[in-house]
C-alpha positions as CSV (number, residue, x, y, z in Angstrom):
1,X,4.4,16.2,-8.0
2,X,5.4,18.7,-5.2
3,X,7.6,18.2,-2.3
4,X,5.7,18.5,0.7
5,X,6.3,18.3,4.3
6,X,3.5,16.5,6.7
7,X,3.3,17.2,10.4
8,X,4.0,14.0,11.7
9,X,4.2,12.1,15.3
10,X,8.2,12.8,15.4
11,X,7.8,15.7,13.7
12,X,8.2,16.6,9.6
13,X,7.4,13.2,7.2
14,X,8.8,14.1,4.1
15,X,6.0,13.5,0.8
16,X,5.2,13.5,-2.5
17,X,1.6,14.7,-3.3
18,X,-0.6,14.7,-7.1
19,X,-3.4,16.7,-5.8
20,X,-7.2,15.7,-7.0
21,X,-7.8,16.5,-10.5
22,X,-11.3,16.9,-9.9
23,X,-13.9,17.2,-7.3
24,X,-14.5,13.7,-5.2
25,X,-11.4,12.5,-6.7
26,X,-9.9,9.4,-4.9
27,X,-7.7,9.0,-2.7
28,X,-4.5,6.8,-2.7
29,X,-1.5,6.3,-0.1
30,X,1.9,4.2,-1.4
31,X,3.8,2.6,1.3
32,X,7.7,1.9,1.1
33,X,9.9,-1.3,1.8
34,X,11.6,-1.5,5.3
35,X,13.6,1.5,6.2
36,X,16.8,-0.8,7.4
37,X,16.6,-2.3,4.8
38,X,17.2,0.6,2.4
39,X,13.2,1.1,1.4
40,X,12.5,5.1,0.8
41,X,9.6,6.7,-0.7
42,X,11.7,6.4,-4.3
43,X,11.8,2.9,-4.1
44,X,10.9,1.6,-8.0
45,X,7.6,-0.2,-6.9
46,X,6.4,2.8,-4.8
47,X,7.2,4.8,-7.2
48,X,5.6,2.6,-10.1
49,X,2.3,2.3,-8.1
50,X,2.1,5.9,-7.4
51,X,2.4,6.8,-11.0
52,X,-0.5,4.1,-11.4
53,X,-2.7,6.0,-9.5
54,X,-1.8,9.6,-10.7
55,X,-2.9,8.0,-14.2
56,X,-5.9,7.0,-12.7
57,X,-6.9,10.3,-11.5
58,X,-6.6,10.1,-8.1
59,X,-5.4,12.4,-5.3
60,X,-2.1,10.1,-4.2
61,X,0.9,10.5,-1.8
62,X,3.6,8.7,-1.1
63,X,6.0,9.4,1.6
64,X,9.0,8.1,3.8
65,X,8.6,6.9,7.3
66,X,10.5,8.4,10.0
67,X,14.1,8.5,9.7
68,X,14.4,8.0,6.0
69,X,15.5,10.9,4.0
70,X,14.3,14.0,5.2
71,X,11.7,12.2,7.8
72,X,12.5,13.6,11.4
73,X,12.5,10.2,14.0
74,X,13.8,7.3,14.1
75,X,12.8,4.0,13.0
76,X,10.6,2.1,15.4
77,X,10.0,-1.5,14.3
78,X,6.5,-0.5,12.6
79,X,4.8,1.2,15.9
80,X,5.8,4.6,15.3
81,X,5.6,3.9,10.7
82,X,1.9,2.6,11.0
83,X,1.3,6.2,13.1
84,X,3.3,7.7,10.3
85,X,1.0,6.8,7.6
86,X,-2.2,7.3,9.8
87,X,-1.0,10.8,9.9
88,X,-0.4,10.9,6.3
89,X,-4.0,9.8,5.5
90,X,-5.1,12.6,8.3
91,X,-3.4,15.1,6.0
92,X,-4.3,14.1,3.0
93,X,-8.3,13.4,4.3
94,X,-8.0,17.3,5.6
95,X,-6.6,18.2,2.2
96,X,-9.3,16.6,-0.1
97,X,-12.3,15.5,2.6
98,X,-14.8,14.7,-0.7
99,X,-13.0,12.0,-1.5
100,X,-15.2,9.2,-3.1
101,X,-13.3,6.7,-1.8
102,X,-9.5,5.5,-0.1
103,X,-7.0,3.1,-1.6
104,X,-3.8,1.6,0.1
105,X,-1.5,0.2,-1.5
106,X,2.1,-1.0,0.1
107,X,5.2,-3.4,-0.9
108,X,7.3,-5.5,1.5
109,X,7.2,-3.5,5.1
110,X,4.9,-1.2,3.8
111,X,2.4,-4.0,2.9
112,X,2.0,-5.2,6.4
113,X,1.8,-1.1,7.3
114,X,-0.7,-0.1,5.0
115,X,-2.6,-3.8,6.4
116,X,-2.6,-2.7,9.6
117,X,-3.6,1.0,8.6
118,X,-6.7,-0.8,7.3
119,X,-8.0,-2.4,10.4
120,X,-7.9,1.5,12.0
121,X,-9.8,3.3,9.3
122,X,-13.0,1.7,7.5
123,X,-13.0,4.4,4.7
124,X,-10.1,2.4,2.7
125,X,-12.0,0.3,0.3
126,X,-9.2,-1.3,-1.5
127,X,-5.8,-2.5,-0.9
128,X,-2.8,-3.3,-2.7
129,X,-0.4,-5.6,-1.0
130,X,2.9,-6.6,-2.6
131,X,5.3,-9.1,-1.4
132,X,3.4,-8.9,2.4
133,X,6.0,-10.3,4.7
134,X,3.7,-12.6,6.1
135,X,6.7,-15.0,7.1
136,X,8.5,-12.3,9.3
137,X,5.5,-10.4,11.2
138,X,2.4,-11.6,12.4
139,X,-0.7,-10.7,9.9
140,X,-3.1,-12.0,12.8
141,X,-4.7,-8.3,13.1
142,X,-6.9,-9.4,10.0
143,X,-9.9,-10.6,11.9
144,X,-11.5,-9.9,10.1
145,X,-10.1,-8.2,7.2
146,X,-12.4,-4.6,6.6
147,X,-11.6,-4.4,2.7
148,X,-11.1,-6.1,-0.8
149,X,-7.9,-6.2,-2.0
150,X,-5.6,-8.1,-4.0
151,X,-2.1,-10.1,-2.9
152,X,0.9,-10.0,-5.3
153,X,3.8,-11.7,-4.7
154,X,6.5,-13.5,-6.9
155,X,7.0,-17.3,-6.9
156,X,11.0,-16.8,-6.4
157,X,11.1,-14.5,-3.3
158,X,13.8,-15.3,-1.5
159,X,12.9,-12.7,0.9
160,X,9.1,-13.6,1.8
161,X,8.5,-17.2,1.2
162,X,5.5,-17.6,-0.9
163,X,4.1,-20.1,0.9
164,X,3.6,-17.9,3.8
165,X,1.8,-15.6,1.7
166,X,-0.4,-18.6,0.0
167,X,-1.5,-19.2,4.2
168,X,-2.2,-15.4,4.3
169,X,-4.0,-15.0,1.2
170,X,-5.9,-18.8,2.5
171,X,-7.0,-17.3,5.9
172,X,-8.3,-14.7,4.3
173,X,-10.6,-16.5,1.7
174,X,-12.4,-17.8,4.5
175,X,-14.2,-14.7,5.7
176,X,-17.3,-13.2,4.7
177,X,-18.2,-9.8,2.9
178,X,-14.7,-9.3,1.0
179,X,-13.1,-10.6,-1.7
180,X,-9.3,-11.3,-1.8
181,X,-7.7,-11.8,-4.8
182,X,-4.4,-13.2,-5.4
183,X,-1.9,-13.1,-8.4
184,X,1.6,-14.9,-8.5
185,X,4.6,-13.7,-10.6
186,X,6.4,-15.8,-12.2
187,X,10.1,-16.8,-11.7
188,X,9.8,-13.0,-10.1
189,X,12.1,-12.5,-6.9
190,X,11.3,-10.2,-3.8
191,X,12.2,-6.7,-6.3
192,X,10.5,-8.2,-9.5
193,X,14.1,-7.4,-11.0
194,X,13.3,-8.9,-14.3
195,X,9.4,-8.9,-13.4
196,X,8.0,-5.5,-13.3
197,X,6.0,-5.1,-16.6
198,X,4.5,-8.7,-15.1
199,X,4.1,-6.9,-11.3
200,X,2.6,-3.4,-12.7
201,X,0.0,-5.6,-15.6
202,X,-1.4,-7.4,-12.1
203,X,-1.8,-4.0,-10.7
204,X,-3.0,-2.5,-13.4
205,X,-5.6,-5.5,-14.4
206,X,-6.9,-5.1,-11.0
207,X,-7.6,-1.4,-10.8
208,X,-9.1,-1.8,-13.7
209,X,-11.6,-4.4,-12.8
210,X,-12.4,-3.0,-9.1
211,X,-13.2,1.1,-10.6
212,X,-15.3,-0.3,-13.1
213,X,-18.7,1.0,-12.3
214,X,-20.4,-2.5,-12.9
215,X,-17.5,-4.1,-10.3
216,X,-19.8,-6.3,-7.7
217,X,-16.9,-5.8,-5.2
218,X,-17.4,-2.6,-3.4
């Protein structure tokens, strides 16, 4: 898991990279809670969903958005992070261009990030989106929505009201060619304090079901 350093729009993004273990490896990019709100790249989720992926034997980096840790920038109310993690996926796409295929996966800020990132970049054909904070910012750039995904959030955020997520996860039901699945945590609050086995098993139980070579959902 080295340290790396991308070339970024405001200059050095500060990563963590688990290079492809094989040839035509996939590809995954982790996206962290809201800066200002003290998200980093070592964030427990971020970190939790990273290490998912290394298991799984894909190529994977997480990294922190500008300003946070050793990030050059500033933050820039999710303008300047979404071209933060499209240069991160440049990189990474340079680094390992036979990649079969390209997963996001984000929590909180970095949901609605890595949601946006989507609509830009039609290789990504899966997505992870936990705790999207679909009562704060406008998730109205999904029309439609390019990929498959699932939506995880916990029915005790205080943070992101679930039923703002149940509207997202509704609108998005309604169009064609993707599938979006949804699982809700229970009693789990916006950081899964007591919740995480529960988050990481409805993680985990997707992955497993979408790289299953007999998965209809491509």
């Amino acid at each position: 898991m080295p340290a790396i350093a991308i070339p970024g729009p405001e200059g050095r993004i500060e990563a963590r990279f688990s290079p492809p273990p094989r040839p035509r490896a996939p590809v995954a990019m982790i996206l962290h809670p809201h800066p200002q709100a003290g998200g980093t790249m070592n964030d427990r989720i971020t970190q939790a969903m990273y290490k998912t992926f290394v298991n799984r034997g894909f190529a994977t980096l997480r990294f922190n958005f500008r300003g946070v840790g050793r990030s050059e920038g500033e933050f820039d109310n999710g303008i300047g992070e979404l071209s933060d993690a499209a240069a991160a996926l440049d990189w990474i796409q340079a680094f390992h261009p036979e990649a079969s295929t390209t997963w996001i996966a984000g929590f909180s800020f970095g949901a609605w990030i890595g949601m946006q990132l989507l609509m830009r970049r039609p290789e990504v054909r899966g997505f992870i989106s936990v705790s999207p904070p679909a009562n704060m910012y406008d998730f109205s750039f999904l029309a439609p929505c390019p990929s498959s995904g699932i939506i995880i959030h916990g029915t005790q955020d205080e943070v992101v009201t679930p039923n703002s997520v149940q509207k997202l996860v509704d609108k998005l039901r309604t169009q064609k060619h993707i599938t979006v699945h949804h699982d809700e945590i229970p009693r789990a609050n916006h950081f899964y304090e007591n919740e995480m086995d529960l988050l990481m098993a409805s993680v985990d139980n997707y992955l497993d079901m979408r790289l299953d070579p007999a998965c209809p959902i491509k």
